[in-house]
VOVO-570319 format. One line per 8 residues: number of its first residue (from 1); their letters; for each residue x, z, y of C-alpha. Coordinates in Angstrom, 1 decimal, decimal comma. Layout:
N
NUM = A = X:Z:Y; ...
***
This chain:
388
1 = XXXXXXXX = 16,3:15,1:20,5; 14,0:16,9:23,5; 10,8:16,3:24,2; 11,5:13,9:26,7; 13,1:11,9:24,3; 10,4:12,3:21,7; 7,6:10,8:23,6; 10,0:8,2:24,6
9 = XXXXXXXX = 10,1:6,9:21,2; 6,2:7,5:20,7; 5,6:5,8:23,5; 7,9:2,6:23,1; 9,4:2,7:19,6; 7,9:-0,8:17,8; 4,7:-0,2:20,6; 3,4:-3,7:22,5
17 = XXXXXXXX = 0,5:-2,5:24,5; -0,4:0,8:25,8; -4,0:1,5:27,6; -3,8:3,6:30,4; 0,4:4,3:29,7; 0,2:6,7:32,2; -3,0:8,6:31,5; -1,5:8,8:27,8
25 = XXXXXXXX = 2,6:9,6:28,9; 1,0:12,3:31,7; -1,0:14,3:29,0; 1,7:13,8:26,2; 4,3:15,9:28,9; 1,5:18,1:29,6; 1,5:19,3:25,8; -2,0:18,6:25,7
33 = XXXXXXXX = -3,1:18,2:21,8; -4,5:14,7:21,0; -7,3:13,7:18,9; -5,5:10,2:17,4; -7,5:7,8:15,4; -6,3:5,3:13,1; -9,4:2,8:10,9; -8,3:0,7:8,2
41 = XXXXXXXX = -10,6:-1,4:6,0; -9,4:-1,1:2,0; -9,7:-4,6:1,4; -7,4:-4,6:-1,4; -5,6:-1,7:-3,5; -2,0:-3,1:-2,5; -0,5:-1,5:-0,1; 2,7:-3,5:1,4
49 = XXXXXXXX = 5,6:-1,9:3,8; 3,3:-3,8:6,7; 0,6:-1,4:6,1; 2,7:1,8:6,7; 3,8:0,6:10,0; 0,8:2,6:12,0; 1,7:5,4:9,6; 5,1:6,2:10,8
57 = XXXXXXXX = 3,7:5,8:14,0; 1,3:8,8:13,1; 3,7:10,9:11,7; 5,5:11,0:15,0; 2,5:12,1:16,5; 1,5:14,7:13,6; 5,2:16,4:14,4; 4,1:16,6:17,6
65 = XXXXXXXX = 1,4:18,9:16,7; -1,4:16,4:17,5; -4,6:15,8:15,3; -5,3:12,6:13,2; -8,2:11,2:11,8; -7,9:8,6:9,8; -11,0:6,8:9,1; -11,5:4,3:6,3
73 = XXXXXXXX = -13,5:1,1:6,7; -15,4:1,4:3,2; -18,6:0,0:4,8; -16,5:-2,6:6,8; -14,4:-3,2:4,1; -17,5:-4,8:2,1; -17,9:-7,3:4,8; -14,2:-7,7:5,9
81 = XXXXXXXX = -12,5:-8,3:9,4; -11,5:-12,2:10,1; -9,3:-11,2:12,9; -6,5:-12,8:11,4; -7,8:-15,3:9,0; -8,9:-18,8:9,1; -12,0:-18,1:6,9; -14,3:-15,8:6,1
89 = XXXXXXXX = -13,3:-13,1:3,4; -15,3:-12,3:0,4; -17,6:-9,6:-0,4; -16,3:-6,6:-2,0; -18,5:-3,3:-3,7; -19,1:-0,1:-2,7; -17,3:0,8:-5,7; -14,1:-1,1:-5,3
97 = XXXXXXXX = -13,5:-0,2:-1,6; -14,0:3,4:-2,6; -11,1:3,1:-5,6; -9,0:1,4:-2,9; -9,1:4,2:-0,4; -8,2:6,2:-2,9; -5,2:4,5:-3,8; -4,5:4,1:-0,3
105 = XXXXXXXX = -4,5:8,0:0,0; -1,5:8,0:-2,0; 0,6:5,6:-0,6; 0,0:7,2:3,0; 1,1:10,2:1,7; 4,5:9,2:0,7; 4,9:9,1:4,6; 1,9:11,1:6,2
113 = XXXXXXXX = 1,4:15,2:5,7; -2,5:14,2:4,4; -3,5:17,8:3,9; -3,4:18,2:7,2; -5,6:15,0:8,4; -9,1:14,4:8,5; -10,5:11,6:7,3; -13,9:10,0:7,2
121 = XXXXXXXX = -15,7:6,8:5,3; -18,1:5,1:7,9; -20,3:4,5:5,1; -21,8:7,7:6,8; -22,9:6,4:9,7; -23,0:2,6:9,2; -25,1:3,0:6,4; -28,1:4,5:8,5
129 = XXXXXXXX = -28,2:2,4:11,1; -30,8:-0,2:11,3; -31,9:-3,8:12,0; -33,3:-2,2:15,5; -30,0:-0,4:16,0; -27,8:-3,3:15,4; -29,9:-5,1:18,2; -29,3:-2,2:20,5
137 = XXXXXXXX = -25,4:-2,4:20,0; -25,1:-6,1:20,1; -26,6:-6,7:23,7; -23,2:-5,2:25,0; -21,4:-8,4:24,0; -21,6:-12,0:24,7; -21,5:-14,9:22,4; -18,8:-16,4:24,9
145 = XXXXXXXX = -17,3:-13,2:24,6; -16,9:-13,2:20,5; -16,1:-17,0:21,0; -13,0:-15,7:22,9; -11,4:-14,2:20,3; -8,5:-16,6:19,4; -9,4:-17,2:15,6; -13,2:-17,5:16,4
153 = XXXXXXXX = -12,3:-20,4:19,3; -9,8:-22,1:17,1; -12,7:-22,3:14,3; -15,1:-23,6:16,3; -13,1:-26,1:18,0; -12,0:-27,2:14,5; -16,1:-27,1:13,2; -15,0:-24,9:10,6
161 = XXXXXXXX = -17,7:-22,4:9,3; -18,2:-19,3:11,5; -21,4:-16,5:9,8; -23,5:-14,4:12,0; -22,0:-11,7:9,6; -18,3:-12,3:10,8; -20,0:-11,8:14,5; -21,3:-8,4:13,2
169 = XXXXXXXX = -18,3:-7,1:11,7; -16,6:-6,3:15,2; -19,7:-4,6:16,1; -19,7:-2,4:13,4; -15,9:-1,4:14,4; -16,5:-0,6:17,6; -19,6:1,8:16,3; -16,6:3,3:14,7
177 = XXXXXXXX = -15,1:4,8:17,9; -18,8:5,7:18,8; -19,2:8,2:16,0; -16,4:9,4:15,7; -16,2:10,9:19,4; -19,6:11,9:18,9; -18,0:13,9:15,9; -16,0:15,9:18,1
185 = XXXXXXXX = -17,3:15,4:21,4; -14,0:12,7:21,9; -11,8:10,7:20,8; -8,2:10,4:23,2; -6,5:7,3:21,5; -6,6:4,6:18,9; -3,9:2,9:17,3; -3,9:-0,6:15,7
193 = XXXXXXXX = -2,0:-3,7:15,1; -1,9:-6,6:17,9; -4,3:-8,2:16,0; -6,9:-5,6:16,6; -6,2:-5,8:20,5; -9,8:-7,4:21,3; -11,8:-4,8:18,6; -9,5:-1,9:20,8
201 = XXXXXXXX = -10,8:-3,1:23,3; -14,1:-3,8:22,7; -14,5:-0,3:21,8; -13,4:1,1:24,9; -16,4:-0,8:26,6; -18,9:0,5:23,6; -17,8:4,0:24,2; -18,5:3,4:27,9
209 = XXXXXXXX = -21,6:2,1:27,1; -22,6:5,4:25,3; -21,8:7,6:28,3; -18,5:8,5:26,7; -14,6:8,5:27,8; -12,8:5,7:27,1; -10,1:5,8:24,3; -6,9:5,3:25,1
217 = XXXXXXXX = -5,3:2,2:22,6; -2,0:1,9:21,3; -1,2:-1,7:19,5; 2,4:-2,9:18,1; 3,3:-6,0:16,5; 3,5:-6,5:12,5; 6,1:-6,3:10,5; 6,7:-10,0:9,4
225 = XXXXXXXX = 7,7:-11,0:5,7; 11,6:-11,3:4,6; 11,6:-14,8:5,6; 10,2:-14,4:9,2; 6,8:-15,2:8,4; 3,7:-13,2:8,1; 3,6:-10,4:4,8; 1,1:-11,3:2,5
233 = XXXXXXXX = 0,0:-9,3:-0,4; 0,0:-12,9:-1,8; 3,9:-13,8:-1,1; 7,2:-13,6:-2,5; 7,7:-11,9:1,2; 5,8:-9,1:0,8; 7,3:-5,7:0,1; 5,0:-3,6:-1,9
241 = XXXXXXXX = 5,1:0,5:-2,2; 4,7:0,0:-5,6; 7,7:-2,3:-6,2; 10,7:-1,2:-8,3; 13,8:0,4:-7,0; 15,0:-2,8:-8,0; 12,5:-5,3:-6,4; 12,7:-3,3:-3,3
249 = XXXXXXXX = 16,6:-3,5:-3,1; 16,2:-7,2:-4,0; 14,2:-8,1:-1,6; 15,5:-6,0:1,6; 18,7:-7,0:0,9; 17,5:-11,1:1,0; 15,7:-10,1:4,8; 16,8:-12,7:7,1
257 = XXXXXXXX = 19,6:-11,4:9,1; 17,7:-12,2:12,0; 14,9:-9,6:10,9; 17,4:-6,6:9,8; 16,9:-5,2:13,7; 13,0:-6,0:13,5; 13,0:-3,9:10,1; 14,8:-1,0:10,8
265 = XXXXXXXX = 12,3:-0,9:14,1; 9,3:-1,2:12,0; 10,3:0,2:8,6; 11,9:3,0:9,0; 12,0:6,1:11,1; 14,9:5,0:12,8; 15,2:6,6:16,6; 14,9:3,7:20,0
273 = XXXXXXXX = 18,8:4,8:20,3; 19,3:4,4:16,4; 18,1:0,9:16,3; 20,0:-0,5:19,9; 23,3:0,9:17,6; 22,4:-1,2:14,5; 21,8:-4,2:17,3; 25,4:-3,7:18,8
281 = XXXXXXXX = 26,7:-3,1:15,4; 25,0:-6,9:14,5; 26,9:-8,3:17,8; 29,9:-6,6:17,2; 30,2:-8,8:14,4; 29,3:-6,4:11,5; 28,5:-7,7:8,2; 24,6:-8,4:7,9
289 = XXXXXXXX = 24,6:-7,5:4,5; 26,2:-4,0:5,2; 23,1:-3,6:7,7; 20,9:-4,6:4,7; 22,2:-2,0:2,4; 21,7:0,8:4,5; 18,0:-0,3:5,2; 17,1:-0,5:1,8
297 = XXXXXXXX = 18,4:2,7:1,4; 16,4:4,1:3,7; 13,4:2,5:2,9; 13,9:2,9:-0,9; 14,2:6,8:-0,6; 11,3:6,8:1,8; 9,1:5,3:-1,2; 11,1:6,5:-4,2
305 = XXXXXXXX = 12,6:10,1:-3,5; 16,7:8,5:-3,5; 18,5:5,3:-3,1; 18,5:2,5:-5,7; 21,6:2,7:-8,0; 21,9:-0,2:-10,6; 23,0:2,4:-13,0; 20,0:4,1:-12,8
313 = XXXXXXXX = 17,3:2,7:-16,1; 14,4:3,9:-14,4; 15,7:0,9:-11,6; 15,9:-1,6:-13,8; 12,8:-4,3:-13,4; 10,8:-4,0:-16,8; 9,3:-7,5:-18,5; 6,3:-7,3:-21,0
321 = XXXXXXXX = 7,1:-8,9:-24,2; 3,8:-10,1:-26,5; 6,6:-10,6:-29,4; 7,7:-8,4:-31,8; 11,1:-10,0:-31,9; 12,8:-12,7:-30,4; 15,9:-15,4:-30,7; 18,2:-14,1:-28,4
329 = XXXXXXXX = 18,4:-17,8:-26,7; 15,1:-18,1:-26,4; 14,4:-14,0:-24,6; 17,6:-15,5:-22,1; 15,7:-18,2:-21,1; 12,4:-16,6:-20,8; 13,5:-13,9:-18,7; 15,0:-16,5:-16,5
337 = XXXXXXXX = 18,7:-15,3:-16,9; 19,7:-18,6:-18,4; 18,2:-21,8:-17,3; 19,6:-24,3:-20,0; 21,3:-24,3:-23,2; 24,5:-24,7:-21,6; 24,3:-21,6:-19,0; 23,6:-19,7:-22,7
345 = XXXXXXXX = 26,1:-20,9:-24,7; 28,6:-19,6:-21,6; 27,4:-16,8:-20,8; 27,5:-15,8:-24,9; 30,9:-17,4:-24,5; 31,9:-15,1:-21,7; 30,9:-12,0:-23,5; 28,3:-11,4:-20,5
353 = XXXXXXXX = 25,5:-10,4:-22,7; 24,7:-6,9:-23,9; 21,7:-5,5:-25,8; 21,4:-2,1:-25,3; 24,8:-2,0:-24,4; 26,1:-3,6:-27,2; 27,9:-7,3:-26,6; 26,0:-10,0:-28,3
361 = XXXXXXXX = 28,2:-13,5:-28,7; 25,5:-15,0:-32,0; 22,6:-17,0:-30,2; 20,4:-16,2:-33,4; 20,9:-12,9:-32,9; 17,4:-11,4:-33,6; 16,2:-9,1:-30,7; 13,5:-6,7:-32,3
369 = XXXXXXXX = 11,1:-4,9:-29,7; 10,9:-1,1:-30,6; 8,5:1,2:-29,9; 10,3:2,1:-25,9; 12,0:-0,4:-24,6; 15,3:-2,9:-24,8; 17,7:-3,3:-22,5; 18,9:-6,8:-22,1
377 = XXXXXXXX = 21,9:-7,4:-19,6; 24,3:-10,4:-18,2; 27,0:-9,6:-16,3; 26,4:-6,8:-13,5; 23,7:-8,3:-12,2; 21,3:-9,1:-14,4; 19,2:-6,7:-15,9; 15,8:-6,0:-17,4
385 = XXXX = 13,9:-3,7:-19,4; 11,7:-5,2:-22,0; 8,6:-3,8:-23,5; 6,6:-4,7:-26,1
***
């Protein structure tokens, strides 16, 4: 792929809104090296395949030879951003948005070269500014203007609680692009998700405020859950890094076949020419599930070094066991391989279940938990490790 090509896919690859496209394409060609931001709050210390989206994104431009900063909202973080919720979030430490960056660190680096990033809390800066300061910042913006953010209008229509606090939180975030061009004198673009298009933006007219060159944004959709709606750390439709060969492979290969072109966009590093083939495979009548197989190989090996084989142990889902031993019929219907008596007594009857390998056909056989693990098997499909 040339250059040309390159900064094609940069530029339109999984990418909704660019401001100014063409001050951004004509420096790109130009080779000039870019200072690129990226800000995420560590609300949580799950990281899902939604959260890596802007990360592949980075990588692109980190092969490029341009500079990232990635700066992390631990000071933010202890408020959190309402952007997309319906509420307000709850308060969070110091302390445990620290821990969370760090476990974000190594999750971003199963895709990002980190060693060769700079990052930055803005603890360092938020922390000193004060009451006076906040004032200063905040006569940039309009109450009509925070009222037209979409979930702040819909909240107030509805008469649902909005805080002063949630109004402050986008103020801090915009501080953000503030310091860090005063860091190094500028900062050339930002990336976020569509639903950070108004603090983007907002920034931009901070920065301006401050005497400084407006950022450049950058904003693509999210990557929605398996079943089309939005990933949640909370959901059966959430993909998390640190899901199991297994999991992973389970759930990719349950995406809704409408989604497999939106995933291989979002989810992988797949090329703008790569993903239009998987599209024409789709209407040349290919086999979804074909399509599904080759993402989650992909995106397994991305996460987990090489593909998921179910002959692999290490792939197998593990299960906690508080017993010591168990009645064979009753560990079949706790691990959810047998529903009823009846689905046990066939699948016994069948010669379907193994322990350790071994084919067990007595229902009183006694399963005793050792000091590792035990396999426990039915069929082909069916598989778990249990631990005690």
């Amino acid at each position: 792929m040339n250059i040309e090509q390159e900064i094609q896919n940069l530029l339109e690859k999984g990418v909704s809104n660019i401001i100014d496209r063409t001050n951004l394409e004509k420096r790109l060609l130009a080779w000039e090296k870019l200072r690129v931001k990226f800000g995420i709050d560590p609300t949580a210390a799950k990281v899902h395949l939604g959260h890596m989206v802007p990360f592949l994104k980075l990588k692109q431009f980190q092969k490029l030879g341009h500079e990232i900063v990635l700066l992390f909202g631990d000071a933010t973080a202890q408020v959190g951003d309402t952007s997309d919720k319906d509420a307000e979030r709850p308060m969070l430490t110091r302390e445990e948005t620290r821990k969370n960056c760090e476990v974000f660190l190594q999750k971003f680096s199963k895709v990002i070269d980190i060693s060769k990033i700079n990052i930055y809390y803005n603890s360092e800066w938020l922390d000193a500014v004060n009451f006076a300061w906040v004032g200063e910042l905040s006569k940039n913006f309009s109450v009509a203007e925070m009222l037209d953010r979409d979930n702040f209008s819909r909240r107030y229509n509805e008469w649902k609680r909005i805080s002063l606090q949630e109004f402050l939180y986008p103020i801090m975030q915009w501080y953000d692009s503030v310091a860090i061009a005063r860091k190094y004198g500028s900062c050339d673009l930002e990336l976020g998700g569509n639903d950070q298009y108004f603090n983007l933006l907002a920034g931009r007219t901070l920065m301006n405020a401050f005497g400084m060159p407006k950022q450049d944004i950058m904003t693509f959709d999210l990557l929605m859950g398996t079943d089309g709606k939005k990933m949640s750390k909370t959901s059966p439709n959430c993909i998390l890094i640190d899901d199991t060969p297994f999991d992973m492979y389970q759930k990719l290969i349950n995406v809704e076949d409408s989604l497999i072109v939106h995933y291989f966009t979002f989810a992988t590093e797949a090329t703008l020419d790569e993903v239009t083939a998987i599209e024409q495979r789709l209407n040349n009548g290919e086999h979804p599930n074909i399509l599904k197989k080759e993402l989650a190989d992909i995106v397994i090996t991305m996460y987990h070094g090489k593909p998921y084989n179910p002959n692999d142990v290490e792939n197998i889902e593990k299960y906690k066991s508080w017993k010591s031993e168990y009645a064979l019929w009753d560990l079949l219907k706790e691990l959810d391989f047998c529903a009823t008596s009846w689905d046990v007594r066939n699948a016994l009857a069948w010669n379907s279940i193994r322990v350790n390998g071994e084919i067990i056909t007595d229902p009183k056989f006694l399963v005793e938990m050792n000091s590792e693990w035990t396999l426990i098997q039915m069929g082909k499909k069916k598989a778990k490790r249990v631990f005690l």
